[in-house]
N, C-alpha and C positions, 0 to 999 in steps of 0.2 A: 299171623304175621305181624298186626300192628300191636299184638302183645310184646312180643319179641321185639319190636324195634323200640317200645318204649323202653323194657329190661336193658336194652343196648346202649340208650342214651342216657339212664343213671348209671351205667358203669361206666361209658367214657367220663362223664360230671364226675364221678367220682377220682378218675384217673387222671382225666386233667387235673384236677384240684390236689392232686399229688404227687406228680410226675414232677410237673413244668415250676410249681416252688420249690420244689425240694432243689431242682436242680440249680436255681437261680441262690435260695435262700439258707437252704441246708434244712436238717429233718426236723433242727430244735424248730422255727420259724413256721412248716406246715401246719405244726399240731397247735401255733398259736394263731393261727390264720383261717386255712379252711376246712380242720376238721367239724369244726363246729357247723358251719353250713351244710358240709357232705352229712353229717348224721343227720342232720334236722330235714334234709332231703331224702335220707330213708325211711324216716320216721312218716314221712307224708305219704311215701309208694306206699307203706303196709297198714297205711289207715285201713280198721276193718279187718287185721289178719291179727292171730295169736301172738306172734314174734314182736310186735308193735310196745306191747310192756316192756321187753328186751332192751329193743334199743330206746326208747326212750330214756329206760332208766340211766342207759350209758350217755346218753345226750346231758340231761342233768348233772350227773357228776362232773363230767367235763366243761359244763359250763358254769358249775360251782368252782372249779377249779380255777379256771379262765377267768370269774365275776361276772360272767357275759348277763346283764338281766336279760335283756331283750330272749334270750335262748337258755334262760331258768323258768321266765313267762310261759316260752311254746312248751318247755316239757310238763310245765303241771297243766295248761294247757290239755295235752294229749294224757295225762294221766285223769283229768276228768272226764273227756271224752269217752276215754275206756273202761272207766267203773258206773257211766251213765245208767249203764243197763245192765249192769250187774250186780255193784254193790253202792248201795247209798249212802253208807256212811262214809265209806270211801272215800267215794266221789264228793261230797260235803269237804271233807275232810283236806283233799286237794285245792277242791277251789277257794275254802277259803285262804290257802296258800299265794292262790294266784290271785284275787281279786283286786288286791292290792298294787301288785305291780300294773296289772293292765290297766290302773286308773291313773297311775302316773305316769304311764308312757301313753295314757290319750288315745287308745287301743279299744275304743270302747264297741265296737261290733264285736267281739269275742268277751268284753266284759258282760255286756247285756246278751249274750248267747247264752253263755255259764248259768248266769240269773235265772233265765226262761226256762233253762234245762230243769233247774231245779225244783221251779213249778210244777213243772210235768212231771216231777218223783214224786213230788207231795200230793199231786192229783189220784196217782194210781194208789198212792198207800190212803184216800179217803181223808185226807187232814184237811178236808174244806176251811173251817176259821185260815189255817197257815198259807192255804193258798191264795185266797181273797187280800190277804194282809200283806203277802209276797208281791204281788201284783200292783197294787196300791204303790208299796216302795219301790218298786222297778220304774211307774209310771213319774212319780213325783222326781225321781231322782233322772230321769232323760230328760223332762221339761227342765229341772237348772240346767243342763249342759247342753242344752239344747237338742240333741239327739232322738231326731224324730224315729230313729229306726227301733230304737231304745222302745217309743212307744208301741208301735208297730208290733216290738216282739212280747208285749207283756198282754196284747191287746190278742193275738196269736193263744198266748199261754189261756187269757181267762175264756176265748169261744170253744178251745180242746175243754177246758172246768167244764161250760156250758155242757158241753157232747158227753163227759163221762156221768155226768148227771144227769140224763138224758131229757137235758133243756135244747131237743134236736133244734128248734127255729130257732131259739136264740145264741146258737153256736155258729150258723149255718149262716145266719144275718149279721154278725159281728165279722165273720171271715169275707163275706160281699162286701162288708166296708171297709174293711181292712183294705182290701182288695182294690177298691174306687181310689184310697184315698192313695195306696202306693201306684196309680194309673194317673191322678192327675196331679202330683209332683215327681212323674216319670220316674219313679225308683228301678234301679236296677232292673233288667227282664230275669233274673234267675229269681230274686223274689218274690216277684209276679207269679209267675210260673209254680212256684213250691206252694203259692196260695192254691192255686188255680188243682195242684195236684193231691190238696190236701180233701180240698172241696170233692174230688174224685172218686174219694175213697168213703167220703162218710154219709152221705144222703143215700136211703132206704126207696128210695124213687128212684125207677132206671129213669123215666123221662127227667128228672133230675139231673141226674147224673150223667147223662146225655151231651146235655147243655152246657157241662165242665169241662168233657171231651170234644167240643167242639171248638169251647173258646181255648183249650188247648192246643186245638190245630190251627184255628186263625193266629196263633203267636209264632207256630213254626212255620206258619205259608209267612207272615213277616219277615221273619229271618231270613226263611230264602227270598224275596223280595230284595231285602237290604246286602245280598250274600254275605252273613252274619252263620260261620261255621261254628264256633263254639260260643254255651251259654259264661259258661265259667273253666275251670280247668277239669271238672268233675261232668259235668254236662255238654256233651259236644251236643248238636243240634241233628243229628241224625239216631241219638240216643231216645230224644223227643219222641224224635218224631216215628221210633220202633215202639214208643209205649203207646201214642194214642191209638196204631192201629192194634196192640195188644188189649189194650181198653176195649174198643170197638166191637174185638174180636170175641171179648170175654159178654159184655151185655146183648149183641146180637145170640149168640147163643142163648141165654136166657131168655129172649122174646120170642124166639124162636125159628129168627130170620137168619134160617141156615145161607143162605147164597150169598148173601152180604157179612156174614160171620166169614166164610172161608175166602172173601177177597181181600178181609183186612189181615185174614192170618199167612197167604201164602206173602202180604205186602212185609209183612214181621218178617217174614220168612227171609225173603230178597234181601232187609236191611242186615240182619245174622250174617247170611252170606258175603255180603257185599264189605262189611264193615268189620268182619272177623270176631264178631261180638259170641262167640261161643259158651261164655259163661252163662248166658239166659236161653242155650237151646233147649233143658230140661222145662224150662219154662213155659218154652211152646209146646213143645209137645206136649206136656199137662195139657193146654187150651187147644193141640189136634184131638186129644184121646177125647177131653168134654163133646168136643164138636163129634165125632165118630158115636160118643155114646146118645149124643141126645139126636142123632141123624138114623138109630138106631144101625149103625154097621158094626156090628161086636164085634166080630173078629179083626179089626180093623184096632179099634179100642182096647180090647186083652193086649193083643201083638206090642201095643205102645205101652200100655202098663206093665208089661212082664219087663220089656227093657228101661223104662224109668225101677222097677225094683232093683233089678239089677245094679244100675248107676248107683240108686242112694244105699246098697250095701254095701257096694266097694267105697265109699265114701264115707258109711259109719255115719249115716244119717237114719237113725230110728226113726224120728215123729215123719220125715217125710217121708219112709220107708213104709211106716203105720196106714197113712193117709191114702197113700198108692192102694196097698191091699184092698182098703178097705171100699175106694169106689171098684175096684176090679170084682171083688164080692159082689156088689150090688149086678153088677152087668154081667155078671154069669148068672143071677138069679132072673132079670128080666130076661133075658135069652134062654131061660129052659133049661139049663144045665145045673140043674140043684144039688147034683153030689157032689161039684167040683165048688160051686159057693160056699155047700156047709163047709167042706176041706180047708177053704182060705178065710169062713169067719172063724174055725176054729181057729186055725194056726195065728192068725188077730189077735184072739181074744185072750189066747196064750203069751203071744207077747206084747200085747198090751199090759196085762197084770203085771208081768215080768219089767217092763219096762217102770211101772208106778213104782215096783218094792225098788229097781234100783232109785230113782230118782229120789225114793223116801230116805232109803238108808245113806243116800249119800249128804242130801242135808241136814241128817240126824249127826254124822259123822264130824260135818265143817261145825257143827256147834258144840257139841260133845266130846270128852275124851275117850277113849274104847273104853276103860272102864265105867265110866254114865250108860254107853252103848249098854252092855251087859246089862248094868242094873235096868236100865228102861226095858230092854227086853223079859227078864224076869219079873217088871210088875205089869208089863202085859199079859203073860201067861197068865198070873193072879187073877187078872181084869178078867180073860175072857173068863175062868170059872165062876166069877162072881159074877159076870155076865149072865151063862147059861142058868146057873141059879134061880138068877132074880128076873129070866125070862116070862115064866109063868106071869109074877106078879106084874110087868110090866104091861102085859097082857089086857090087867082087869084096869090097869091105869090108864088106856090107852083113848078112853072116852074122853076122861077128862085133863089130857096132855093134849089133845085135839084141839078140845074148850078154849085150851090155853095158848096154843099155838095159835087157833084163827083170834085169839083178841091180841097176842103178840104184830100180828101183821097188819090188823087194824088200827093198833097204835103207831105203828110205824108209816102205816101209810098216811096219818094224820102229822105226823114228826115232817115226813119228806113233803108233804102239803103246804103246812104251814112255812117251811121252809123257801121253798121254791115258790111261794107268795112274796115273799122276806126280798130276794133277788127283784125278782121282776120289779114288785114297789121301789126297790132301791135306780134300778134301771129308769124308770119312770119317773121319778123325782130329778134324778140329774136332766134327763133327756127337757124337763118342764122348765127346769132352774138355768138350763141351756136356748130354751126358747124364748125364756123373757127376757135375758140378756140379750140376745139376736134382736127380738121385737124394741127393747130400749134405744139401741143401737142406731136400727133402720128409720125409727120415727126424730130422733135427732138429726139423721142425716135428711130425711125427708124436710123436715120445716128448714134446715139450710138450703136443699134446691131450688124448693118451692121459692124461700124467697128473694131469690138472684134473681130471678128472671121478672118479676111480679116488682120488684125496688125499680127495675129499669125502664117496665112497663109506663108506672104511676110517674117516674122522674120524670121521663121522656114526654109525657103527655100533657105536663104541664107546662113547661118552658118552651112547646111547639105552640101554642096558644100564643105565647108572645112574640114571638122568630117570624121576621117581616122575610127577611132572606132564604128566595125560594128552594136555592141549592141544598143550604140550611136547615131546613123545613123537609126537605124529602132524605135530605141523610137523617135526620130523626126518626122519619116516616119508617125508614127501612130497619132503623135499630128495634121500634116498636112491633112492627112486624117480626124479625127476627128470634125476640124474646117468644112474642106469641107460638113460634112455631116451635120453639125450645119448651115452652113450658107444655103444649099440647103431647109433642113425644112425651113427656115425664111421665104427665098422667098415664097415658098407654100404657106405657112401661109398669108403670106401678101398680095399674089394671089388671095388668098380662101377669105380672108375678105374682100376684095377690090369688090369681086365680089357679096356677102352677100350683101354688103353696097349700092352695087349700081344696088341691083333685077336684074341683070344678070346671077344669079346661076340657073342654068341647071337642075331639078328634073328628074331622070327618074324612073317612078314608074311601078313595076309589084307584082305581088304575090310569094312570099316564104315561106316557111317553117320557123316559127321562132325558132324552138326549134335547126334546125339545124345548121342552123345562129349562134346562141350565141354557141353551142358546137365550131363551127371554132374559132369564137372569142377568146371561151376559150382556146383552143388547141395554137396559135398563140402567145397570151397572157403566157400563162405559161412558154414557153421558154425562158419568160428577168424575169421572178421572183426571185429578190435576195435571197441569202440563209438566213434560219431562218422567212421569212414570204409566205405562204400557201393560195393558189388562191383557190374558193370556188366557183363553181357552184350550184345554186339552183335548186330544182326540174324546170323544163322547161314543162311545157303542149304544147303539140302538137296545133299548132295555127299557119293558115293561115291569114299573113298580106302582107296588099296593103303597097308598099312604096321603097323609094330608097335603094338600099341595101348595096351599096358602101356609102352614107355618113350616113347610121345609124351604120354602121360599123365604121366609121372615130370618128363617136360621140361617140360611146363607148369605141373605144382605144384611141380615147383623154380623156377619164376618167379614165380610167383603167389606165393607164400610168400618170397620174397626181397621181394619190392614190400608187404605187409603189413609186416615186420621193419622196412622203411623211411619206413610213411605215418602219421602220425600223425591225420589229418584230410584231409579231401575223398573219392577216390574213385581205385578200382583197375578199370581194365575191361580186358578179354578179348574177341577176337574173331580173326576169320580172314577171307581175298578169297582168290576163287580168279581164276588166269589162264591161259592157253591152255597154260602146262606147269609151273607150280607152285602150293603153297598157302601162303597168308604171312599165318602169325598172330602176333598183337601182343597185347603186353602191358603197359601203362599205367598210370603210376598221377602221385598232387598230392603226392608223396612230399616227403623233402627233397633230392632229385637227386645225383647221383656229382658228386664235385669235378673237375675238369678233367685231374688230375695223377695221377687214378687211372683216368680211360677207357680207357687203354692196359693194365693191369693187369687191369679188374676181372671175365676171364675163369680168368685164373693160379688158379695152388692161394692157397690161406690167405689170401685178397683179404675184407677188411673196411674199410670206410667208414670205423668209428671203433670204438676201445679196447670199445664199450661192447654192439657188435652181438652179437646173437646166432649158434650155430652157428659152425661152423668153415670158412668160408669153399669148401667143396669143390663147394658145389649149383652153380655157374656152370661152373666148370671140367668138372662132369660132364656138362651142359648140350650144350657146344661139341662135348665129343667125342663125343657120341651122334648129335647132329643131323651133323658130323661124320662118322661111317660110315653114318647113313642118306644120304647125299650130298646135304646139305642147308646154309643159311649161319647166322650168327647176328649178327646188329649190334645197336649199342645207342647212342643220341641222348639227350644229355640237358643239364638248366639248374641249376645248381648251388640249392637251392632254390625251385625249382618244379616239377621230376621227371621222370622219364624212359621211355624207350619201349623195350621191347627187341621186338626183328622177326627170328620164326623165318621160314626159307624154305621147304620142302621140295618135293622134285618129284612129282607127281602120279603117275609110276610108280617101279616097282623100281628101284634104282640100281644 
């Protein structure tokens, strides 16, 4: 039904857009007006169908026609999209048509898409030098135009290089930070999410991959939290949230926790129904039959795979027609029925062969004239009798093509060695040339803190020697004092992150009471609240949590205390929600909110809003890396004058 009302609503779009000017303007006036929009709204319904070249192509001309760039952009646009994964010269070929314009119309999310696509071509065709080199130039040219997403997607492109190379940790840990870093300059949730779901799919660890599907469902309990229905125009949020229980549905099977496999699959289920989503019922059923075969109910499992063959014949879907048979073969041989297995691996293996000669001859055909065809075919025939021939000899050769085969592999495996030493070193030198910067950095800013506070100490102490005037004499007192206790946090601070830095910090975990915990906090907390702004405890459910309780306490009056320095008036409140595997408290306040240019920064060292703040900028930074080794997140939302949120994560057990 919600297919059909979407078809309904591109053909009113389309009918308004032609009715209502024609009538007003006449027909010369539509076709300079909004055909061009109505095509370029077709072209987007059949993203992903055959007919999509069609109209494209007619969009192009017509907006060659028109000079429309903007709608010459989207068609080569949709013409790279569409030869992505079919044909690379193609698709080359197109974009560089288009790269051009989207750099003049400052369109650069679809310029750096195109870019990264093309990495990922050059990846599969093995052109490592062109991909390393590709990436380099994606990265250097987002940093001039500043376009962090730019980096984002070249950073994407080199941890997929990583995975195809089978540098699994170092693909796997370039996408976690990719990942951090689109979480704490709040990028988009669909971005998030296509990390989150890429992570899904390629770690070789179900407990791995577990932990992807979960931080996938914590994004969708968000959404419904914020009621946040759709991610983008492409991802509504009940789409989501039908995958991770198909996720769920598919790894519990593998472990072989049937009763929790079939409550994520009947919840797939309800979403299909519920939401009209019937193009992925073939889907499930695939992961009912898995669940039926590894619960060993056969008849249960044939019954589904005879009707999944069915579907993908009438559909002229071979491989997944192939695919079907051939677990159904398997589960008529575990169940005993081995005349009717051999029957369907024969009938398999029949057209499986049948299916290679077509697939052979047909890209013998796209590259050849039928004439080449013939001749190729007649000097195969040749081939195989020179074949049969030369079998014998090949026979006595076979020792020493062995010889030469296992040293073939051992040089290879010395090539791909050396090689992927080449990487890592390379990875390691920037990451070192990245530390000593940071380290130059930090010890600069450190001998300026140090010595503010330490100039006012020595001034102040020597001119109170001379100050007869008692008033006098204790306002000094207090500035002396004052410094003292400024300079004592520093050191802390610079203690506490020293120790962060260098995985020497100390956890000591036991069980508390959290709702009592946060009343201390608050209690503690309310005694520096200035006048005219109003500290706000949330309801607290009673919840036992495992965890340090001295530095979850550190982390939330380093927040608490950061939100006071910043609120002039209104209201600071604290509180915490728990969820099936973490606790996520927040901290709020009617402050005058971070400026947009510093969200990106404002967990770094020495990070101040303005010239006039208090402290030395290190309580965030210490923040990140505590919650950080507790294996917990930290993000922060905010309106540049009217104030901001910050949301600890942590998990409800040990990490």
């Amino acid at each position: 039904m919600r297919v059909l009302k979407g078809k309904l609503l591109i053909i009113f779009c389309l009918l308004w857009g032609y009715c209502i000017p024609q009538a007003i303007y006449g027909a010369e006036s539509i076709e300079k007006t909004l055909s061009l929009d109505s095509l370029f709204l077709i072209v987007q319904a059949n993203n992903g169908k055959p007919q999509v070249y069609q109209y494209t192509t007619q969009l192009l001309e017509e907006a060659r026609h028109q000079k429309n760039q903007t709608q010459i952009a989207n068609a080569y646009f949709s013409y790279v999209r569409y030869y992505y994964a079919k044909n690379p010269d193609s698709m080359y070929y197109w974009m560089q048509q288009a790269l051009p314009l989207f750099l003049d119309q400052k369109r650069y999310e679809e310029y750096f898409r195109m870019k990264a696509w093309y990495v990922y071509v050059l990846t599969r065709a093995k052109k490592n030098d062109e991909v390393l080199q590709s990436i380099n130039q994606i990265k250097e040219q987002a940093e001039e135009l500043g376009y962090l997403d730019g980096i984002d997607m070249a950073n994407q492109a080199l941890a997929d290089f990583y995975l195809s190379n089978n540098l699994c940790d170092e693909g796997v840990a370039l996408y976690e930070e990719i990942l951090r870093s689109m979480e704490m300059r709040n990028a988009p949730l669909i971005k998030r999410i296509n990390i989150i779901r890429q992570l899904m799919n390629k770690p070789r660890d179900l407990n791995v991959k577990m932990k992807y599907i979960h931080r996938l469902e914590e994004y969708v309990k968000i959404c419904h939290t914020r009621k946040i229905e759709k991610i983008d125009e492409e991802n509504p949020v009940y789409f989501l949230e039908y995958v991770v229980h198909r996720h769920y549905a598919v790894e519990y099977i593998l472990m072989g926790k049937l009763k929790e496999a079939m409550q994520h699959i009947q919840q797939a289920q309800k979403l299909l129904n519920k939401y009209e989503m019937f193009n992925y019922q073939s889907e499930l059923q695939t992961i009912f039959a898995s669940y039926y075969h590894q619960s060993k109910q056969y008849d249960k499992a044939i019954a589904l795979y005879d009707s999944l063959l069915s579907l993908w014949k009438t559909r002229n879907s071979m491989s997944a027609y192939l695919e079907v048979m051939k677990n159904k073969a398997e589960i008529l041989d575990e169940s005993g029925q081995y005349k009717q297995a051999v029957q369907v691996y024969q009938e398999y293996a029949v057209l499986n062969d049948s299916l290679s000669k077509v697939r052979y001859y047909k890209e013998l055909a796209e590259m050849k004239t039928q004439h080449e065809v013939d001749k190729l075919e007649l000097q195969n025939k040749q081939m195989d009798l020179e074949v049969t021939e030369a079998h014998s000899q090949m026979l006595k050769m076979g020792g020493g093509l062995g010889f030469l085969f296992l040293l073939c592999c051992l040089l290879g495996y010395i090539s791909y060695s050396r090689h992927r030493y080449g990487l890592q070193l390379k990875l390691a030198k920037e990451k070192a040339e990245e530390a000593d910067h940071l380290k130059s950095a930090f010890l600069a800013n450190m001998n300026h803190e140090i010595r503010t506070p330490l100039n006012a100490i020595v001034g102040f102490s020597q001119i109170l020697i001379d100050e007869e005037d008692v008033e006098t004499r204790q306002e000094y007192a207090n500035i002396i004092q004052n410094n003292n206790e400024l300079l004592q946090r520093l050191i802390t601070d610079v203690l506490d992150l020293s120790k962060i830095e260098s995985n020497t910090m100390t956890l000591h975990y036991a069980e508390y009471e959290l709702s009592v915990l946060m009343k201390e906090i608050y209690n503690v907390i309310l005694m520096r609240m200035p006048e005219g702004v109003e500290l706000q405890l949330n309801n607290c459910p009673q919840q036992l949590f495992y965890t340090d309780r001295n530095r979850l306490t550190q982390i939330l009056t380093n927040l608490l205390t950061n939100a006071i320095k910043h609120t002039e008036k209104g209201f600071i409140r604290l509180g915490y929600e728990v969820t099936a595997t973490d606790v996520v408290f927040s901290v709020e306040d009617s402050g005058e909110g971070i400026p947009e240019d510093k969200l990106e920064k404002i967990f770094s060292r020495f990070v101040q809003l303005n010239d006039w703040s208090k402290g030395v900028g290190l309580g965030l930074a210490i923040c990140k890396g505590l919650i950080s080794q507790m294996g917990g997140t930290i993000s922060v939302s905010s309106q540049f004058g009217i104030g901001s949120t910050f949301i600890v994560t942590l998990p409800l057990k040990k990490p």
